[in-house]
C-alpha positions as CSV (number, residue, x, y, z in Angstrom):
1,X,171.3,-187.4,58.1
2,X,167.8,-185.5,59.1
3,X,168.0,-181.7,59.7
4,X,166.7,-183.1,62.7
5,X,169.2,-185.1,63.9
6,X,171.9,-182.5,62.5
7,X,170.8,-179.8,65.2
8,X,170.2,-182.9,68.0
9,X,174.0,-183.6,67.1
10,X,175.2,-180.4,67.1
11,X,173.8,-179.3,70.2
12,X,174.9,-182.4,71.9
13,X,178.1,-181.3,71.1
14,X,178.3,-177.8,72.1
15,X,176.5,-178.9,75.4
16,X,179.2,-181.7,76.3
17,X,182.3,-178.5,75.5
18,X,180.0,-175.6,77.8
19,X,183.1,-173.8,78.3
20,X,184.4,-173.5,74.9
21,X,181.4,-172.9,73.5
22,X,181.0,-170.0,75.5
23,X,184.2,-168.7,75.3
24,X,184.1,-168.9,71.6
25,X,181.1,-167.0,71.2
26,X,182.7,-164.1,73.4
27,X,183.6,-162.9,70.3
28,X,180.8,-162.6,68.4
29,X,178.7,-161.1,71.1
30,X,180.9,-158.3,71.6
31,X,181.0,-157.6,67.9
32,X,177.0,-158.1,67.1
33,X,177.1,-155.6,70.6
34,X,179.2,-153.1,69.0
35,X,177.8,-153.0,66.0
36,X,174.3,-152.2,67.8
37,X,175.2,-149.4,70.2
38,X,177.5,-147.7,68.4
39,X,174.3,-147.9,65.2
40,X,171.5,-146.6,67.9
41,X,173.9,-143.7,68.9
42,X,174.9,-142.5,65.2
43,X,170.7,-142.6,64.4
44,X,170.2,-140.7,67.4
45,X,172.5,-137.6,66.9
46,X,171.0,-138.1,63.4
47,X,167.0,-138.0,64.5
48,X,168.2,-135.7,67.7
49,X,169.2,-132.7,65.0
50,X,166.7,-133.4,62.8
51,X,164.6,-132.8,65.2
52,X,166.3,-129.6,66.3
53,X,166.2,-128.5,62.5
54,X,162.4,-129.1,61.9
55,X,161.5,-127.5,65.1
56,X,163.2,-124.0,63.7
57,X,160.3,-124.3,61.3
58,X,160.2,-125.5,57.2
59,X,159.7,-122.2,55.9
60,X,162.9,-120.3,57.6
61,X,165.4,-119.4,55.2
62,X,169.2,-119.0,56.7
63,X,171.2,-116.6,55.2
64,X,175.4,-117.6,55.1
65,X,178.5,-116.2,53.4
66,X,180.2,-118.1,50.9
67,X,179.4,-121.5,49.5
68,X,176.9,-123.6,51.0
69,X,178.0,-127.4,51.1
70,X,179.9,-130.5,52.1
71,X,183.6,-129.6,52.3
72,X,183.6,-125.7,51.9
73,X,185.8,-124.3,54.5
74,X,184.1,-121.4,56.6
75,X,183.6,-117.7,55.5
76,X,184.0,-115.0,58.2
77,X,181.0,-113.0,57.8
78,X,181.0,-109.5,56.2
79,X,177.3,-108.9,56.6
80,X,176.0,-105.5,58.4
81,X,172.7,-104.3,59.5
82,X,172.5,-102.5,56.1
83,X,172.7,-105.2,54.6
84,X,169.4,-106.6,56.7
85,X,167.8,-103.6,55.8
86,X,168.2,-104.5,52.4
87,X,166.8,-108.4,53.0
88,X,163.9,-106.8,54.8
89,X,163.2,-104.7,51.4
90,X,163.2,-108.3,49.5
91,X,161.3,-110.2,52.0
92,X,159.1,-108.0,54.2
93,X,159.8,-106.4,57.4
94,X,158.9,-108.4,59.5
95,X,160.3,-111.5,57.6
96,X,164.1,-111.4,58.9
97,X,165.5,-111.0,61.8
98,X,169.7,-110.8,62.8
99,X,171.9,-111.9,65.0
100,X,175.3,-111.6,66.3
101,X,177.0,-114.3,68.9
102,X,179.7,-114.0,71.6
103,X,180.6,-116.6,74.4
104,X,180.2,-113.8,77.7
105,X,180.6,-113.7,81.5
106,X,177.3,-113.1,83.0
107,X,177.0,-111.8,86.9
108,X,174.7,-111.0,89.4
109,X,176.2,-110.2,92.6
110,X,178.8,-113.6,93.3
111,X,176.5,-115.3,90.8
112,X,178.5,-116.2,87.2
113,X,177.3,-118.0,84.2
114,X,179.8,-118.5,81.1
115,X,177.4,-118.5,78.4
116,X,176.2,-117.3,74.6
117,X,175.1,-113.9,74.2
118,X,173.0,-113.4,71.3
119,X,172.5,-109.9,69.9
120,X,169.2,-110.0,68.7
121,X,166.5,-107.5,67.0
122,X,162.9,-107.3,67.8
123,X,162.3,-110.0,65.2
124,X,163.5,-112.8,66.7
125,X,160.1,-114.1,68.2
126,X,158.4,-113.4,64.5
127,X,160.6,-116.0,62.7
128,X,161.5,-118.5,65.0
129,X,158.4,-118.9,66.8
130,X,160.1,-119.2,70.3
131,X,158.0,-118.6,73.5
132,X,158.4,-116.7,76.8
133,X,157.4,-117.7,80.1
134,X,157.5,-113.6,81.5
135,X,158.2,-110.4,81.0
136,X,158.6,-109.5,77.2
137,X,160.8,-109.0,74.0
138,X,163.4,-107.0,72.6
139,X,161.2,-104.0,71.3
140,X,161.9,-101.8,67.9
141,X,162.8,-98.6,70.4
142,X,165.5,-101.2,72.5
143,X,167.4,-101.6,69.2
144,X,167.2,-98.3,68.0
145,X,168.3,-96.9,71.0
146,X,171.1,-99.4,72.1
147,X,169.3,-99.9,75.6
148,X,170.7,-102.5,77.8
149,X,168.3,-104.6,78.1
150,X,168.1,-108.2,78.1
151,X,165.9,-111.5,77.8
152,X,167.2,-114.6,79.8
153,X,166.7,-118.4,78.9
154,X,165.6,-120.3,81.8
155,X,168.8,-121.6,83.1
156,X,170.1,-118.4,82.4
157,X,167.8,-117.1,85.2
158,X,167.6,-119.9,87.4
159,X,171.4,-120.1,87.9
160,X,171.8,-116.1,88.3
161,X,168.6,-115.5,90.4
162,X,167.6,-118.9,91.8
163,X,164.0,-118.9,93.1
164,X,163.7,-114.8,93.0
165,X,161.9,-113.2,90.0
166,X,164.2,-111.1,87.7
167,X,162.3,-108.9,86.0
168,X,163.6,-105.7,86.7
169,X,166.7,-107.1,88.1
170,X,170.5,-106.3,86.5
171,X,173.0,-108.8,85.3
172,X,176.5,-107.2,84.3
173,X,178.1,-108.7,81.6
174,X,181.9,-107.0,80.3
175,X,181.4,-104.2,83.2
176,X,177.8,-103.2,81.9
177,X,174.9,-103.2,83.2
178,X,171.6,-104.8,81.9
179,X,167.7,-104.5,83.2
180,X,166.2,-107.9,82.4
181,X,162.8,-107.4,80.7
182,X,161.8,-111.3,80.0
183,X,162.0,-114.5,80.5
184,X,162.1,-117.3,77.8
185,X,160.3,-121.0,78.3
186,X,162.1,-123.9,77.9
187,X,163.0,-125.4,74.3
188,X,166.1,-127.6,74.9
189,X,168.9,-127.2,72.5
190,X,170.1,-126.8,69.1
191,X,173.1,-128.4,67.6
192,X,174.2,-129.6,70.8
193,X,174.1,-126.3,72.3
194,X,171.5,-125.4,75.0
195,X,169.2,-122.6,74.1
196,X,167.9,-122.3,77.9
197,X,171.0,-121.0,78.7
198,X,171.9,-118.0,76.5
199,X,171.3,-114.2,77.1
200,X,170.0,-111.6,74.4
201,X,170.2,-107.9,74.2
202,X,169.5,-105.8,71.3
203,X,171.9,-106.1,68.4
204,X,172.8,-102.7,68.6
205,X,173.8,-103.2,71.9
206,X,175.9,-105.9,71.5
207,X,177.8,-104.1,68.3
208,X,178.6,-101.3,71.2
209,X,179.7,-103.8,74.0
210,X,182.0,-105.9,71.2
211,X,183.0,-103.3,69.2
212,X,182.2,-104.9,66.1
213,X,179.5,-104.3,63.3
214,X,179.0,-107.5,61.5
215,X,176.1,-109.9,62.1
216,X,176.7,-113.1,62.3
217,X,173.4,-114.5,61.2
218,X,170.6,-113.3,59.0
219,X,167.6,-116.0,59.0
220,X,164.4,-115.1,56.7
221,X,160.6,-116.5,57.2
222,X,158.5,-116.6,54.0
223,X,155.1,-116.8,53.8
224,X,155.0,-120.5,53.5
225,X,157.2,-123.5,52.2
226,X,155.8,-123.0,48.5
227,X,157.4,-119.8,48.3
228,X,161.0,-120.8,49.6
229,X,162.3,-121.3,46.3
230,X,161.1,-118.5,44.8
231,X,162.6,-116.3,48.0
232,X,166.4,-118.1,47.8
233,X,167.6,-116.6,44.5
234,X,166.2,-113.0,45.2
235,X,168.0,-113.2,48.7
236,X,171.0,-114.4,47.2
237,X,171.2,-111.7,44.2
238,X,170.4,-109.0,46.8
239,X,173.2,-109.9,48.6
240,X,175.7,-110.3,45.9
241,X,174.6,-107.7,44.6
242,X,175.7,-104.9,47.1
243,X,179.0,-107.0,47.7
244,X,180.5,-107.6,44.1
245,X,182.5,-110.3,43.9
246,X,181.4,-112.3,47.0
247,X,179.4,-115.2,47.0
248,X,176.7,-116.0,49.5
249,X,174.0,-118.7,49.9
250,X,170.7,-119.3,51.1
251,X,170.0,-122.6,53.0
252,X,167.0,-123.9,53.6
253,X,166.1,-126.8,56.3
254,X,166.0,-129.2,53.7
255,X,169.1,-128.9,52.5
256,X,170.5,-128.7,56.2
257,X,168.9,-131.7,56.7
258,X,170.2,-133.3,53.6
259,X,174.1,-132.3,54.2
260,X,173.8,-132.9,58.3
261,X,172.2,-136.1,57.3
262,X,175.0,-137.1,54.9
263,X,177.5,-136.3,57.6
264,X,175.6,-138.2,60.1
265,X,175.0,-141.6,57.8
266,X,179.0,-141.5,57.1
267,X,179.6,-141.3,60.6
268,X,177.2,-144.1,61.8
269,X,179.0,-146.0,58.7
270,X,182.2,-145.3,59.8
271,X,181.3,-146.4,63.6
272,X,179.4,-150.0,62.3
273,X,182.4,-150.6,60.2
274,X,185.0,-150.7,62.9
275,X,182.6,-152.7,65.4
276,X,182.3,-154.5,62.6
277,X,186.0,-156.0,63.3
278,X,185.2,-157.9,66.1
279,X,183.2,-159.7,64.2
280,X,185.5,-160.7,62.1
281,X,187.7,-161.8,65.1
282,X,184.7,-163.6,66.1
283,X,184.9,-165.4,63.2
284,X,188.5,-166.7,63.3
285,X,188.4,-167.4,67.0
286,X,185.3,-169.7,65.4
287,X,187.1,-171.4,63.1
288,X,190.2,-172.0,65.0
289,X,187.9,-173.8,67.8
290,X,186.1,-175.5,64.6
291,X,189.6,-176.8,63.6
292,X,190.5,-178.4,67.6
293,X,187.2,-179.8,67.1
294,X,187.8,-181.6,64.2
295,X,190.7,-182.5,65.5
296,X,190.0,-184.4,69.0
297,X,186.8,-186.2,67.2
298,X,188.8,-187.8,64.9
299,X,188.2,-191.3,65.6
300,X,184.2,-190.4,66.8
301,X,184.0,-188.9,62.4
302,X,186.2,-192.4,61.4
303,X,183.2,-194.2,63.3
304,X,180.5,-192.4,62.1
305,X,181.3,-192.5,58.3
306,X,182.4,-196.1,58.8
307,X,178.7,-196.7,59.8
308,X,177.8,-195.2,56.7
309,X,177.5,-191.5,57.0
310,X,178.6,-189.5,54.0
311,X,180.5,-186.3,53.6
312,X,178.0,-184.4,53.6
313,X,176.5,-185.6,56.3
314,X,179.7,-185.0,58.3
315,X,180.5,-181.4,56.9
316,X,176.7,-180.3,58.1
317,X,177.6,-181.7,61.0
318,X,180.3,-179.4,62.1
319,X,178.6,-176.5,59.5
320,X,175.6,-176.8,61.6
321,X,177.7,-176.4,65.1
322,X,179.5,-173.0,64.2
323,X,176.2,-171.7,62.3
324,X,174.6,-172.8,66.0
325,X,177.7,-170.8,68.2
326,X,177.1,-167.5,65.7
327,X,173.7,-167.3,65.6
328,X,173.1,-167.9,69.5
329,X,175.9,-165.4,70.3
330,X,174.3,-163.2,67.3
331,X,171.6,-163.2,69.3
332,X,172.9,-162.5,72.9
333,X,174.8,-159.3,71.3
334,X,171.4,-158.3,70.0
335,X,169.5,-158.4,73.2
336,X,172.6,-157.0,75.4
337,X,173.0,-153.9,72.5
338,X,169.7,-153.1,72.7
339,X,169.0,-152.7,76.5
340,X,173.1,-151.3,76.3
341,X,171.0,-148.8,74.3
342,X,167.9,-148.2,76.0
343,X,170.3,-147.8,78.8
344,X,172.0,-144.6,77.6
345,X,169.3,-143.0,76.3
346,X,167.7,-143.4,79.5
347,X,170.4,-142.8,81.8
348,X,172.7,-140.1,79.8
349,X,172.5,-136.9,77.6
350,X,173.3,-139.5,74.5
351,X,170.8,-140.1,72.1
352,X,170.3,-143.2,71.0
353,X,167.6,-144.9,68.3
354,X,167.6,-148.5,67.6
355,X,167.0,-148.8,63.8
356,X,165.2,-152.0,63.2
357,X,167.6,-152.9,59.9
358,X,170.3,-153.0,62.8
359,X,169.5,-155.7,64.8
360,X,168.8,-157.7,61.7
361,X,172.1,-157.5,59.8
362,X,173.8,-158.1,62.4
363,X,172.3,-161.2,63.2
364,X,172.6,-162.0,59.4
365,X,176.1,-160.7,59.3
366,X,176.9,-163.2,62.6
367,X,175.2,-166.3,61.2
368,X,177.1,-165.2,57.9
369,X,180.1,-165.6,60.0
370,X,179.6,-169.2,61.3
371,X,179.0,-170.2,57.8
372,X,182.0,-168.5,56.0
373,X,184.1,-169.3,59.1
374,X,182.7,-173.0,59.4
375,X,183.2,-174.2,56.1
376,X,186.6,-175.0,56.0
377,X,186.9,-177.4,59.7
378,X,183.9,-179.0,58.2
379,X,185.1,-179.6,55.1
380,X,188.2,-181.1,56.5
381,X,186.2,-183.3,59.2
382,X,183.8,-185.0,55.7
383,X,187.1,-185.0,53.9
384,X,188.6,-187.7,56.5
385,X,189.3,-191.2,55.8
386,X,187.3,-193.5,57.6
387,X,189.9,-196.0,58.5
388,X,193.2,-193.4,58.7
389,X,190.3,-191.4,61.3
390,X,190.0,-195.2,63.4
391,X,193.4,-195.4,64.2
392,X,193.6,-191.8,65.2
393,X,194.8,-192.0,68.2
């Protein structure tokens, strides 16, 4: 039999059972589906913070506590200002900047906003490049001095002031009072956690309000990317250095990117891997409709190889007819996944990328399916006795 007549055949028959056909390829639509959301989402967290990482700039280093890597559990920070001062001696002046972190109340008048506050020194704008819309900085003399003085992010300002300017205006936070000397512009968020919303002061400042001393987060701009790895081990033995026996580590965005990445990739593995299932259902509910096939055109496969068609023209018959039910539905999920996809992206805060390898094996995976699945109900249809099929009843 042709190729030509094979498909012609095949179709035929999937047309004449509408209903079963349909129902049948529920199952692999839902799983090729799956398997392409649930893959745009993982590559979209995973381009989303990559983006986020590159936009702190390639030459930043970030200074931690303890080991750096996949699997090491978190250090509580022992660093101090003294020990900026003594990164500043390595790297310049006004290469490093500090900062400390606290989820705070933030008023003015019957105005509230739960947000970060970010103790911050007069470097901040130096290493991480980030702009302001009005008003200015945290200055040298506001973290000398401890002033209370603070720098909004644009929601900050927008949900404590609304339409009125507030430079010069106060915001308590913990029962102190704060003059508010800038503004920043908009940059989104980092990590999942929206920058546009947080509140600095000087880190002095905060260390008073707290009651703490430690900073939480030392980050270091060289020169230029070339002179990053030079920069790392001097940071590093500095700080190891003055605190025998500890360990610290210097991360650059590379290797951020490199362990977030790994994290990410498992994730989106993990998340293909179960949609993955439903294929697999798919598959069965395939070759159990396959089998009833086989089945109820009994006597039609006793006539047809009694008129001289051969095995293997009967098992491509029926291979050709759950290939047909995999592939079309294969296709259907593909189509539905990706404007499921679109969709969120679109309409919600979710990221989601469609990766172009994703839409492909799954397609492959689903027309894998019909074959793996098909192969035994049409080896048992060619495998029938022409005359024992006849008197089928």
């Amino acid at each position: 039999m042709r190729t030509r007549e094979l498909f012609a055949v095949a179709f035929e028959a999937l047309r004449v059972n509408r209903m079963r056909s349909l129902l049948t390829m529920l199952g692999v639509v839902i799983g090729v589906w799956a398997v392409v959301v649930l893959v745009a989402i993982g590559g979209g967290a995973r381009d989303m913070v990559e983006g986020e990482i590159e936009g702190l700039g390639s030459n930043i280093i970030f200074v931690v506590p303890g080991e750096f890597g996949l699997g090491s559990a978190p250090t509580v920070s022992r660093m101090t200002a003294d020990d900026v001062a003594l990164l500043r001696d390595v790297a310049g002046q006004d290469a490093v900047t500090a900062a400390l972190t606290s989820g705070e109340s933030v008023r003015n008048g019957r105005a509230e906003l739960f947000t970060t506050l970010t103790g911050a020194d007069e470097n901040g704008l130096r290493v991480f490049d980030r702009p302001l819309d009005k008003g200015r900085y945290l200055s040298e003399i506001d973290v000398e001095t401890a002033r209370r003085v603070a720098v909004l992010g644009p929601d900050a300002a927008a949900r404590l002031f609304g339409d009125v300017d507030p430079i010069g205006r106060q915001v308590t936070v913990s029962g102190a009072r704060f003059r508010v000397v800038g503004v920043f512009a908009p940059v989104g968020q980092t990590f999942g956690q929206s920058r546009d919303a947080e509140v600095q002061v000087p880190l002095t400042t905060a260390h008073r309000l707290l009651g703490v001393t430690r900073v939480d987060l030392v980050a270091v701009r060289a020169p230029d990317a070339a002179a990053v790895p030079g920069l790392q081990p001097r940071i590093v033995g500095a700080l190891e250095g003055a605190h025998p026996g500890e360990r610290f580590s210097a991360v650059t965005q590379t290797q951020l990117l490199g362990t977030i990445g790994t994290v990410l990739d498992a994730l989106t593995a993990v998340l293909a891997a179960i949609a993955a299932i439903s294929l697999l259902v798919g598959g069965v509910g395939v070759s159990n409709i396959m089998l009833v096939s086989v089945r109820e055109r009994t006597r039609e496969i006793g006539l047809r190889k009694a008129l001289g068609a051969r095995q293997r023209d009967v098992l491509g018959q029926f291979l050709v007819e759950a290939v047909l039910l995999t592939s079309v539905g294969g296709l259907t999920g593909i189509l539905l996944g990706a404007g499921t996809a679109l969709a969120i992206a679109a309409l919600s805060p979710v990221p989601a990328a469609i990766a172009w390898w994703s839409p492909a094996l799954a397609f492959g995976v689903s027309a894998g399916v019909g074959v793996f699945f098909g192969v035994m109900p049409a080896r048992r249809a060619g495998r029938l006795d022409p005359v024992v099929a006849l008197r089928a009843d």
